[in-house]
N, C-alpha and C positions, 0 to 999 in steps of 0.2 A: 504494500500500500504506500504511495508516495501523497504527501502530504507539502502544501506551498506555502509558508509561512511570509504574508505580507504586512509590511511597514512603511511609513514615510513619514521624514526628518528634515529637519531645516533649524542648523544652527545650533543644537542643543548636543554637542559631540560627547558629552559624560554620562549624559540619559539611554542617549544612544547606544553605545558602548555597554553601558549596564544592563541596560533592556535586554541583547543580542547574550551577552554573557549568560543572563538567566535563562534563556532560550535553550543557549549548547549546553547547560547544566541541567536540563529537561531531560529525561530518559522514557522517547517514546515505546510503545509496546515495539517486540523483536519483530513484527513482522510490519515496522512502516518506517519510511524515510521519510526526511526532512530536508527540504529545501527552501533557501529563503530567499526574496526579491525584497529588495529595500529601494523605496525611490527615495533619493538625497535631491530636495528641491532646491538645488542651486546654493548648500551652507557655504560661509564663508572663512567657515572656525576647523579645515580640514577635514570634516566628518567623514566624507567619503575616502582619502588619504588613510584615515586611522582604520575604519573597517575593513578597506581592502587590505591592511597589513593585519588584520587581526583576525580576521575571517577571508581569504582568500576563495571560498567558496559560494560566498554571498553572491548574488546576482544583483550587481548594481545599476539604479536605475535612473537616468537623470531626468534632473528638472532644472525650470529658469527661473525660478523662486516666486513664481506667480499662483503654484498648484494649489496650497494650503493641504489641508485633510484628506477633503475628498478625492480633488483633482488629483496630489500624489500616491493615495490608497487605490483611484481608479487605473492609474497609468501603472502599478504593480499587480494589481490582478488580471489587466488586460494579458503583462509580459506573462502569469503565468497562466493563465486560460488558454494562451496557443500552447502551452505545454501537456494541456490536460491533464490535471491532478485528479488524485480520488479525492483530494478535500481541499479546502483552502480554509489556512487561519488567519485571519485579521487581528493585528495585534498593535496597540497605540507604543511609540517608543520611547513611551515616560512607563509603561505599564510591566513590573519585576513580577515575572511569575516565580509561582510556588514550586519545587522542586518535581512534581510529582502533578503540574498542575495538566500537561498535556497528554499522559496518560491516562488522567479521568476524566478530558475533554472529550477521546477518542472511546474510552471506555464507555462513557455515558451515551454519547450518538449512536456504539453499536447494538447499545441494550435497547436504548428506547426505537431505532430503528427495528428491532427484530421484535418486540413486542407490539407495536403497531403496523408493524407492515408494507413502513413507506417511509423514503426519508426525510431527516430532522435537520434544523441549526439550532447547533447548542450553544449558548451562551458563556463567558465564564464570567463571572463578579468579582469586582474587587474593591479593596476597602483602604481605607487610610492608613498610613505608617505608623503613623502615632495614636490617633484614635481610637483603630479597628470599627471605625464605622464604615460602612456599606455608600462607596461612591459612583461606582459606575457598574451595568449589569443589564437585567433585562426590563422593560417596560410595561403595564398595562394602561390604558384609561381609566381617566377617574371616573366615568360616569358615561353616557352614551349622548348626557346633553354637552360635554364637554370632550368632543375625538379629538380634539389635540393637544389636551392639557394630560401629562403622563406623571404614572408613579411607579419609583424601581420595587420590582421585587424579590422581595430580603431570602436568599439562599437558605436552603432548608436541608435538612437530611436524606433528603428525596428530590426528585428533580421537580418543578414547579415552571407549568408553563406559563408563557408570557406572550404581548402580543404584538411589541417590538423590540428595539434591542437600542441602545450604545454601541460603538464599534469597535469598545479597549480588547478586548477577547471575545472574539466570536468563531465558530467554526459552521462553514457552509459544506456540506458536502458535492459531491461530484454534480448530481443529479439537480441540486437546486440549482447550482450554477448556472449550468446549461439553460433550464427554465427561466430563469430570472435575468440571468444576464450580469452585467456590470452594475458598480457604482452611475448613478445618474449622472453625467454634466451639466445636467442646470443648478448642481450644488455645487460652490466650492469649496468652503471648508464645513461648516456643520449639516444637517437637518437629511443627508445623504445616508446616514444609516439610518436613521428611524424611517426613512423611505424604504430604504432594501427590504427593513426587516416586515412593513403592510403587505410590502409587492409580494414576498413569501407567502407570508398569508393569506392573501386574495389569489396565489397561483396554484392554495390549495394544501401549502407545508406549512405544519407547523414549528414552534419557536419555544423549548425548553430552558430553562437557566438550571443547571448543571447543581450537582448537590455541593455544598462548600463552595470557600474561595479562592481563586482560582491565583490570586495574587493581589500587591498594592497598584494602587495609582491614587494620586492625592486629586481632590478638585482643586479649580485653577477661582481665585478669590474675584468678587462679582467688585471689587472698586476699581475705578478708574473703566469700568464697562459701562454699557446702557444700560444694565442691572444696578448701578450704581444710585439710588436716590441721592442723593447730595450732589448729583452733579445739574446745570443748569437744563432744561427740557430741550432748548436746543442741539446743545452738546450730544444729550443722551441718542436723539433722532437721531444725530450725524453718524454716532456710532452704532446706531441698528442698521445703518445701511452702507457700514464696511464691511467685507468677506467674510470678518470674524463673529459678525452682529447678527441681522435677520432682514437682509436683504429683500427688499421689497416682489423682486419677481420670483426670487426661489420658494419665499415663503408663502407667494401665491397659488404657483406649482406645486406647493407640498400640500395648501391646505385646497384646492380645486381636485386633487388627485384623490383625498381622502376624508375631508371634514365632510361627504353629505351635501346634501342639498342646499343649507343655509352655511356653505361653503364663505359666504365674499362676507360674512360677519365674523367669521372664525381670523379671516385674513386680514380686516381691520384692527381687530383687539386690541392687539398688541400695543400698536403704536398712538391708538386712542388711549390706552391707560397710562401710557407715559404721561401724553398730555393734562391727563381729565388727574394723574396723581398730583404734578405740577400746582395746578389750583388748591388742590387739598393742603397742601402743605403751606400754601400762601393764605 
C-alpha cells in the first residue's frame, strides 16, 4: 500500500523540519509506504535547501509565494494524484504527530472501511502543547438553521463521525480521490477543506475522526485579524478580504455550494456582524 503524505510551507523552516521529522519517526503498518510531496511556496529562510539535505526523498514542490494553504496543499496533491496512491495524507507543517499516530490513521480507515462497506476519510485531531485542549479535527453543524457555522468534535474512544473536517490531518483514501477530485481553486488559503470535506459527503462518503489524538498543533491567536474586536470596523473588513481572511467570492462559493437555499444570507453575515458589532461597542 503506498500512501502520499502532502504538505505546504512558506517560510516557517523549524516547523517545517519538525513537522517532517515527526512524520519519519511514524512507523507505518509493514505493509504501506510513504511518500511525501511538500510544496515550498517560494520561502525565503532556505526551507527547501534544508529539506532536501534532510530528506532527500521528499518530492519537492515549488511555489511563487502567492499559493497560501490551499493553493500549495492543491499543487501537492495534484503532483501526487498523477502518481496514484492508495491514500493521501494531508498534513498542516506546524502539525507534530504522535509516534504511532499514522498507524491508527491507516488502522482506523481499514476497520471502518470493512465494516461499512465503502470507503472513508478519517480525520486525525489535534490539541494544544501546553493545554491539551482539542484544536483542530473534524467538524459538524451546529444546527440545520445554521450550515455554516461548525463545531469540532472532541475524539473519543471510538471513532465519531463528522461532517467536515480541518485539513491539519486528514486521510482521503484512493477511491475518494478519484470521486472528489482536488482541492478547489476558488480557495486560496482557508474555507478549501471544509469544502472537500461537504463534497465527500454529498459524493456519498463518509467522514470519521479517528479515536484519540493524533498529535499537537496550536491555534494561531484571532489579534491583529478581523477576528480581532478592538480593531477599527474598517480595518477589520480590509482584512476579511485578504487571502488569509474571508474573501468575499470564495466565501460566496462556499456558502452558494452548500448553505441551502437562503444561501446569499449565510454569505452576508459575516461581514454585517463586523459592522452591526462596531455600533454595539460604540
Amino acid at each position: 500500500m503506498r500512501i502520499a503524505a502532502l504538505l505546504t510551507c512558506h517560510n516557517r523552516r523549524r516547523k517545517t523540519l519538525a513537522c517532517l521529522d515527526a512524520l519519519a519517526a511514524n512507523a507505518p503498518p509493514r505493509d504501506a509506504a510513504l511518500e511525501i510531496f511538500l510544496t515550498d511556496d517560494g520561502s525565503t529562510d532556505g526551507t527547501a535547501a534544508a529539506v532536501a539535505a534532510a530528506y532527500p526523498r521528499v518530492h519537492l514542490v515549488p511555489g511563487d509565494g502567492t499559493l497560501y494553504w490551499n493553493g500549495g496543499m492543491r499543487k501537492a496533491f495534484g503532483a501526487a494524484l498523477r502518481l496514484d496512491f492508495d491514500a493521501y495524507l494531508w498534513l498542516n507543517d506546524d502539525t507534530i504527530l504522535y509516534p504511532t499516530a499514522l498507524s491508527r490513521l491507516i488502522g482506523t480507515w481499514r476497520e471502518l472501511a470493512a465494516a461499512h462497506g465503502h470507503e472513508v476519510v478519517v480525520v486525525g485531531s489535534t490539541q494544544d502543547v501546553v493545554t491539551g485542549e482539542l484544536t483542530y479535527g473534524g467538524v459538524v453543524r451546529r444546527s440545520r438553521w445554521r450550515p455554516m457555522a461548525f463545531t469540532m468534535v472532541r475524539p473519543a474512544a471510538v471513532a465519531r463521525e463528522c461532517e467536515s473536517m480541518w485539513g491539519n490531518c486528514v486521510l482521503v483514501p484512493r477511491a475518494i480521490a478519484r470521486a472528489v477530485g482536488n482541492l478547489d481553486p476558488s480557495f486560496t488559503h482557508s474555507m478549501g477543506d471544509v469544502d472537500y470535506g461537504l463534497r465527500v459527503r454529498k459524493a456519498g462518503y463518509r467522514i470519521w475522526v479517528m479515536p484519540g489524538y493524533a498529535g499537537t498543533c496550536s491555534t494561531n491567536p484571532p489579534l491583529g485579524t478581523y477576528e480581532d474586536p478592538r480593531l477599527p470596523v474598517r480595518q477589520r473588513l480590509a482584512k476579511m478580504m485578504q487571502p488569509k481572511g474571508m474573501p468575499l467570492r470564495a466565501w460566496r462559493i462556499l456558502t452558494h455550494r452548500h448553505a441551502g437555499p437562503l444561501w446569499f444570507l449565510y454569505w452576508l453575515w459575516p461581514y454585517l456582524k463586523v459592522v452591526a458589532g462596531s455600533f454595539v461597542r460604540r
